[in-house]
VEXDREN-2710 file (C-alpha; in Angstrom, 1 decimal):
% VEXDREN-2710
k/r/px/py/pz
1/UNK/0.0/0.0/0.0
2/UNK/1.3/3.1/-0.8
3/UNK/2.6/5.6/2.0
4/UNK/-0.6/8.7/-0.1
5/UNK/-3.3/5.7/0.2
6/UNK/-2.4/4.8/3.6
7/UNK/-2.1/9.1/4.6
8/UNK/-5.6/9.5/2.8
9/UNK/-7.4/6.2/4.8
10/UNK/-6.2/8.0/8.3
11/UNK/-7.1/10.9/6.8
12/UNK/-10.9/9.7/6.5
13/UNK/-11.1/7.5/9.4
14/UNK/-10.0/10.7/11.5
15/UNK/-12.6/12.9/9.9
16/UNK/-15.1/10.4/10.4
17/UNK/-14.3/10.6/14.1
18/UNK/-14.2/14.2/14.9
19/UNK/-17.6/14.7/12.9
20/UNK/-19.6/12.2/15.1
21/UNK/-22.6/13.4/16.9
22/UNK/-21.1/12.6/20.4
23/UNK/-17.7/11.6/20.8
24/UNK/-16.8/13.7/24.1
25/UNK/-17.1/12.0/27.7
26/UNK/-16.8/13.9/30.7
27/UNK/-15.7/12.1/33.6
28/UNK/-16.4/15.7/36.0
29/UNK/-17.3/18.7/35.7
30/UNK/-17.2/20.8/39.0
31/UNK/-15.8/24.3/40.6
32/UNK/-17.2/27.1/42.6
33/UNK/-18.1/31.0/41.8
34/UNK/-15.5/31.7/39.7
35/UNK/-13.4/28.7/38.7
36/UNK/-14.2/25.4/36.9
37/UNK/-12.6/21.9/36.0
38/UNK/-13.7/19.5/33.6
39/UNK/-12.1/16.6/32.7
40/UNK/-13.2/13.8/30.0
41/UNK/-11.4/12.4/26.9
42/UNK/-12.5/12.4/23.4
43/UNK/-12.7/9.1/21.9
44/UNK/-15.5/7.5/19.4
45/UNK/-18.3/6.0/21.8
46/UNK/-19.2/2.2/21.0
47/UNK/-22.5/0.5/21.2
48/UNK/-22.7/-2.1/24.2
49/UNK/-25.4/-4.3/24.6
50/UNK/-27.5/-3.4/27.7
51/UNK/-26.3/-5.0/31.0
52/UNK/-28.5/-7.9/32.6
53/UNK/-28.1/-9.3/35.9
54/UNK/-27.6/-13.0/34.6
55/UNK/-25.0/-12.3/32.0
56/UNK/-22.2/-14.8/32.7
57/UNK/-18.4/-14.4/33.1
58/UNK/-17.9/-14.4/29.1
59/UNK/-20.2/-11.3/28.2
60/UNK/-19.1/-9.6/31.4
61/UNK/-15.4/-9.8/30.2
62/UNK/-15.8/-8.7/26.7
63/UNK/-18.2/-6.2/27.5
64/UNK/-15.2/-4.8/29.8
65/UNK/-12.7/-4.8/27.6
66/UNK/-14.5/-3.1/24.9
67/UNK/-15.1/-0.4/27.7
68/UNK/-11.5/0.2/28.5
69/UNK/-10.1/0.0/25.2
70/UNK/-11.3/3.1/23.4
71/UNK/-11.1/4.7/20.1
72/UNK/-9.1/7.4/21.1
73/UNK/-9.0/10.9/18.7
74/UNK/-5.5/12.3/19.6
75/UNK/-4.4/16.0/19.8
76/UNK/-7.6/17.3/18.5
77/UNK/-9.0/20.4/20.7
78/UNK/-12.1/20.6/22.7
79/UNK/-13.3/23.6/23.2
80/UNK/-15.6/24.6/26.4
81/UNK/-18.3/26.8/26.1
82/UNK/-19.6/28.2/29.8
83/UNK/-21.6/31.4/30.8
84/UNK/-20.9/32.6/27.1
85/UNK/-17.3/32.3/27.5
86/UNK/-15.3/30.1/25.7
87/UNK/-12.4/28.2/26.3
88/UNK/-9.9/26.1/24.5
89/UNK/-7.0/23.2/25.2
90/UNK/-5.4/20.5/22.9
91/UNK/-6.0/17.1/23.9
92/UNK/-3.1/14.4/24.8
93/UNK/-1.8/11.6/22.6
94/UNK/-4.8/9.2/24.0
95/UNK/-7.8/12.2/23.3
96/UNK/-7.8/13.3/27.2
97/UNK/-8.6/16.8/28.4
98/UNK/-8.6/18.8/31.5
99/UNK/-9.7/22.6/31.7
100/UNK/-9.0/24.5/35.3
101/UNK/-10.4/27.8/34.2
102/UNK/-11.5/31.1/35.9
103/UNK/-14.0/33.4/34.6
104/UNK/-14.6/36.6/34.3
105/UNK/-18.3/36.1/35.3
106/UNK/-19.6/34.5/38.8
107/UNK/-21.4/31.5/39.0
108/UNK/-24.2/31.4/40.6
109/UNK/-24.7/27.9/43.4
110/UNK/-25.8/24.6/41.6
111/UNK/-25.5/23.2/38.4
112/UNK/-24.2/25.2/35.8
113/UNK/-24.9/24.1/32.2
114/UNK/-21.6/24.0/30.3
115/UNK/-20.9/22.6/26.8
116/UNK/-18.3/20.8/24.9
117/UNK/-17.2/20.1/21.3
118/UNK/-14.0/19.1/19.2
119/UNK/-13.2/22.4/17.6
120/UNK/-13.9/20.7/13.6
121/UNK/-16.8/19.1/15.2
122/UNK/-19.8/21.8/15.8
123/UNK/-22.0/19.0/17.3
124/UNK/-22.5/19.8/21.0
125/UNK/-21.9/18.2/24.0
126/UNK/-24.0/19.3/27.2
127/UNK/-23.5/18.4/31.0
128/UNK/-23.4/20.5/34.0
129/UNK/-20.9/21.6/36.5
130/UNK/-21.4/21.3/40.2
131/UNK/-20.9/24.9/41.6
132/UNK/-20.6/25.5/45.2
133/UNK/-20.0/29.0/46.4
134/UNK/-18.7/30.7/49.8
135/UNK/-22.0/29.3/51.5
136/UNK/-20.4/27.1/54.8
137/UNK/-21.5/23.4/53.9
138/UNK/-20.4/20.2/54.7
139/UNK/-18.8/18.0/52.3
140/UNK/-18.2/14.0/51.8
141/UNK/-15.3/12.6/50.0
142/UNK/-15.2/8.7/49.6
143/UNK/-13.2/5.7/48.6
144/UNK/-15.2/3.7/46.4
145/UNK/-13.2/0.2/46.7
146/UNK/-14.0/-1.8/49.7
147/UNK/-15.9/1.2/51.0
148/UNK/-18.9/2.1/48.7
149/UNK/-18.9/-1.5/46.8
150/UNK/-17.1/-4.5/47.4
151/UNK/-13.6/-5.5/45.6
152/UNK/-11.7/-7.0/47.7
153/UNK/-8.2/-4.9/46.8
154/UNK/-6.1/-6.7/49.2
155/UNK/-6.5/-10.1/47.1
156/UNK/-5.7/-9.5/43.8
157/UNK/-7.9/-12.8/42.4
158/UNK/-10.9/-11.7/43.9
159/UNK/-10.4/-8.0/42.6
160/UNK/-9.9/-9.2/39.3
161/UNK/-12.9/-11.3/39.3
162/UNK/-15.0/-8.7/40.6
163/UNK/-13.6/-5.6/38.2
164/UNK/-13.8/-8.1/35.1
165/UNK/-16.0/-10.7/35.3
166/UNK/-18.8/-9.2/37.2
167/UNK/-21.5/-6.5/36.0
168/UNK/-22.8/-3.5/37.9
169/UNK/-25.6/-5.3/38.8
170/UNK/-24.4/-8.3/40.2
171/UNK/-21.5/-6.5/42.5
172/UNK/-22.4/-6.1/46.1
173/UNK/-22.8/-2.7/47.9
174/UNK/-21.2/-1.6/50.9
175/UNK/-24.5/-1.6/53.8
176/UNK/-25.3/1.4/55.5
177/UNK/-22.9/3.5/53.1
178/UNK/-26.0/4.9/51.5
179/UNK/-27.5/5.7/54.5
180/UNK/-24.7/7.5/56.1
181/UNK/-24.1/9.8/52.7
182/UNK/-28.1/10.9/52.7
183/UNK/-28.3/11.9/56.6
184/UNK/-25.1/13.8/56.3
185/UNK/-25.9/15.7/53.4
186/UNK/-29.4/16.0/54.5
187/UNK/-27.5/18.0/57.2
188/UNK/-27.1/21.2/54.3
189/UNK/-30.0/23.7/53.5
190/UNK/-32.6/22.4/51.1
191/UNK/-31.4/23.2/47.5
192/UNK/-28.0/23.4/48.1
193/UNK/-26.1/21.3/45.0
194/UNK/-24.9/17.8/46.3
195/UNK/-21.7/17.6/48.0
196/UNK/-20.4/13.9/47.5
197/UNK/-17.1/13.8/46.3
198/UNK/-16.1/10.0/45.4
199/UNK/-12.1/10.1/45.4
200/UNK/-11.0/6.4/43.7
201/UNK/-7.7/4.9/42.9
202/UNK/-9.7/3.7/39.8
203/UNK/-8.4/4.5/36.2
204/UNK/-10.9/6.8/34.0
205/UNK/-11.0/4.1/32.0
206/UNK/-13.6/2.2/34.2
207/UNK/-15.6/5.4/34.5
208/UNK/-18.7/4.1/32.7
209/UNK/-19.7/0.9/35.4
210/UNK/-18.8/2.9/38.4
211/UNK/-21.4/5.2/37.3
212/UNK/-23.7/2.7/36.2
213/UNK/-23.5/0.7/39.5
214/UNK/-23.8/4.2/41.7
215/UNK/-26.9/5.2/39.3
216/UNK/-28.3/1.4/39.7
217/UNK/-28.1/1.7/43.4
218/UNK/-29.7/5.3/43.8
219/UNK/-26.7/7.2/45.0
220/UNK/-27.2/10.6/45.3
221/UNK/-25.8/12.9/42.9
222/UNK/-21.9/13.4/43.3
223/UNK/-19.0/14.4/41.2
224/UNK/-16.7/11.1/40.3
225/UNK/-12.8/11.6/40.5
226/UNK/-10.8/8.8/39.0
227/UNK/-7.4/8.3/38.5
228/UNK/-5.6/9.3/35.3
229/UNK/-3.8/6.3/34.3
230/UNK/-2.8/6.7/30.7
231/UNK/-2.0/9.4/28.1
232/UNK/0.7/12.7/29.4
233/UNK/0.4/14.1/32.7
234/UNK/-0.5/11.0/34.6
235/UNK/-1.9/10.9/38.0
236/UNK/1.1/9.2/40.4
237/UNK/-0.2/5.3/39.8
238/UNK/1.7/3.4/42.7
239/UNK/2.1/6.4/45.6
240/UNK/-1.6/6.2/46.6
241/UNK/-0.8/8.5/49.6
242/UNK/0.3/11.3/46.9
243/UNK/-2.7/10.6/44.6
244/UNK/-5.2/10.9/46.9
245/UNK/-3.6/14.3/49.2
246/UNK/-3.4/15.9/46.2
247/UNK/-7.0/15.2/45.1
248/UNK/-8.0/15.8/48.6
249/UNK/-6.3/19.1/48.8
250/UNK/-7.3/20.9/45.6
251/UNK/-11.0/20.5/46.8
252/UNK/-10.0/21.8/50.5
253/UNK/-8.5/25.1/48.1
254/UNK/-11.5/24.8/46.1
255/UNK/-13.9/25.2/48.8
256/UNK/-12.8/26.7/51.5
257/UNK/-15.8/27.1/53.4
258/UNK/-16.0/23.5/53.4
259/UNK/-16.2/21.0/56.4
260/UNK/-15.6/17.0/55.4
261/UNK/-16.4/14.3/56.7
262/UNK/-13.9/11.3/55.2
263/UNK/-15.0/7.7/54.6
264/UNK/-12.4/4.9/53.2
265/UNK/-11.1/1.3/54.1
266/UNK/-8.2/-0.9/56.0
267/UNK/-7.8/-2.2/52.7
268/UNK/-5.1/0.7/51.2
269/UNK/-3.8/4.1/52.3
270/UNK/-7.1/5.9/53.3
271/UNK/-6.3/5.7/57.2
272/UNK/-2.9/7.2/56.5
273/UNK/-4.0/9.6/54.1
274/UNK/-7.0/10.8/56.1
275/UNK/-5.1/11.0/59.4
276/UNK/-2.4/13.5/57.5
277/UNK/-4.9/15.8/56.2
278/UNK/-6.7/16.0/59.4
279/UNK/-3.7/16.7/61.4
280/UNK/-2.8/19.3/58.3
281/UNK/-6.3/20.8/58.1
282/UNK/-8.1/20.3/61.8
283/UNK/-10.5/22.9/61.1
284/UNK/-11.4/21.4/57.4
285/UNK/-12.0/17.6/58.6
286/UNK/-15.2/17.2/61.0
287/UNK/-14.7/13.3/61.3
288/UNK/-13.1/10.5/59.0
289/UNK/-14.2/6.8/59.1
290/UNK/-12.8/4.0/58.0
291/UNK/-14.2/0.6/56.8
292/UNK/-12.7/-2.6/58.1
293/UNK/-12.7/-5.3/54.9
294/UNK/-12.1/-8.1/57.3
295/UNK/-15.1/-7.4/59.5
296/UNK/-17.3/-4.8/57.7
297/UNK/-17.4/-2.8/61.2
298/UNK/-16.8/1.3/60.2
299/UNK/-14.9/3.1/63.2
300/UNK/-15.2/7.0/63.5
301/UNK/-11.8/9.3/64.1
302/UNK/-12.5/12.7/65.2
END
């Protein structure tokens, strides 16, 4: 095949992919008055065949892999449309994007329509952004693993067989964790925008079932950070401590009204990490609590 045949098939393909009617997924989109992140990865969306709580080990599989392995569209720019200002970055060499903007006009508390497209593509892409203001609230951030649903991280054979071979429907939930997250958000004025912030260790790529399995279980509304795994710029992907602090202190920067209350598991880092930032921010962190995976009991620090 010649090297102009081969140049004019990318060519195509490419231009096939940036004209799609969706091909933008935003993994969170959240910020306060005058500042907001957003964070997704362009890529061309595949068809999956709807999940069922009897699919066996096989479907599961394939159903995950197709997930993880996307069609990425590389260095192409996104641009961000918000409060009729615009905004523009390049994605990475795998189609990822992240915008940490301020604007020149205030947000007003709750959920602020923003939109997205790939800058040869005018087809848009509309979410919202959680906006919290200078109104003193109180905050969760969460573990998901061993805390919100059952993986087992400390064996690695029954992780893999829950994370692969298991749909969002058939994975257990984590009791009471439901329970605890509605009283204590309960706890903020009527109206106020929810503030559940789940903190994983969980690459991006796995995005789509964690929502699926929060949705299917009637979690309330949260914003969903996950690891960035792949592509430039990488989240840290061993030092778990230095993942999560730096997650953990953005959003004490972000908000700095805000009063948390932790939740994680005996299964990684969270003790460690949520003792350090307590002792760093006393006035910041209310209470943190922590999930024993051997015996299910939850015990409070204050």
């Amino acid at each position: 095949m010649s090297k102009k045949l081969l140049s004019l098939i990318v060519f195509l393909c490419l231009g096939v992919s940036l004209q799609a009617k969706d091909n933008i997924v935003v993994y969170h989109a959240y910020g306060n008055a005058r500042q907001v992140i957003v964070q997704g990865r362009m890529e061309k969306k595949r068809a999956l065949k709807p999940v069922d709580k009897e699919d066996g080990w096989l479907r599961n599989l394939w159903r995950r892999v197709k997930q993880v392995k996307a069609d990425d569209i590389k260095h192409a720019f996104v641009v961000l449309s918000v409060n009729h200002e615009r905004f523009t970055v390049n994605g990475d060499n795998e189609g990822y994007f992240e915008f940490n903007v301020r604007t020149k006009q205030t947000f007003n508390m709750g959920y602020q329509e923003i939109t997205l497209h790939i800058k040869e593509n005018q087809n848009l892409h509309k979410t919202h952004a959680t906006i919290i203001d200078t109104t003193p609230l109180l905050g969760i951030i969460s573990d998901f693993d061993d805390t919100m649903i059952v993986s087992e991280v400390t064996d690695k054979i029954h992780l893999g067989i829950n994370t692969l071979f298991k749909n969002y429907k058939q994975r257990v939930i984590v009791p009471t964790m439901l329970k605890r997250f509605k009283k204590i958000l309960a706890q903020n004025p009527k109206g106020t925008p929810s503030t559940l912030f789940i903190l994983s260790g969980s690459p991006q790529q796995l995005f789509t079932p964690i929502e699926q399995f929060l949705d299917y279980h009637h979690f309330p509304k949260h914003t969903l950070i996950l690891k960035k795994a792949h592509g430039e710029n990488k989240d840290p992907l061993t030092n778990q401590f230095a993942y999560k602090t730096q997650k953990i202190e953005r959003l004490i920067r972000l908000y700095p009204q805000m009063r948390w209350v932790m939740f994680g598991d005996s299964g990684e880092k969270d003790a460690g990490i949520y003792a350090f930032i307590k002792k760093k921010y006393p006035k910041k962190v209310q209470s943190y609590h922590i999930r024993d995976v051997d015996n299910g009991k939850i015990k409070t620090y204050k």
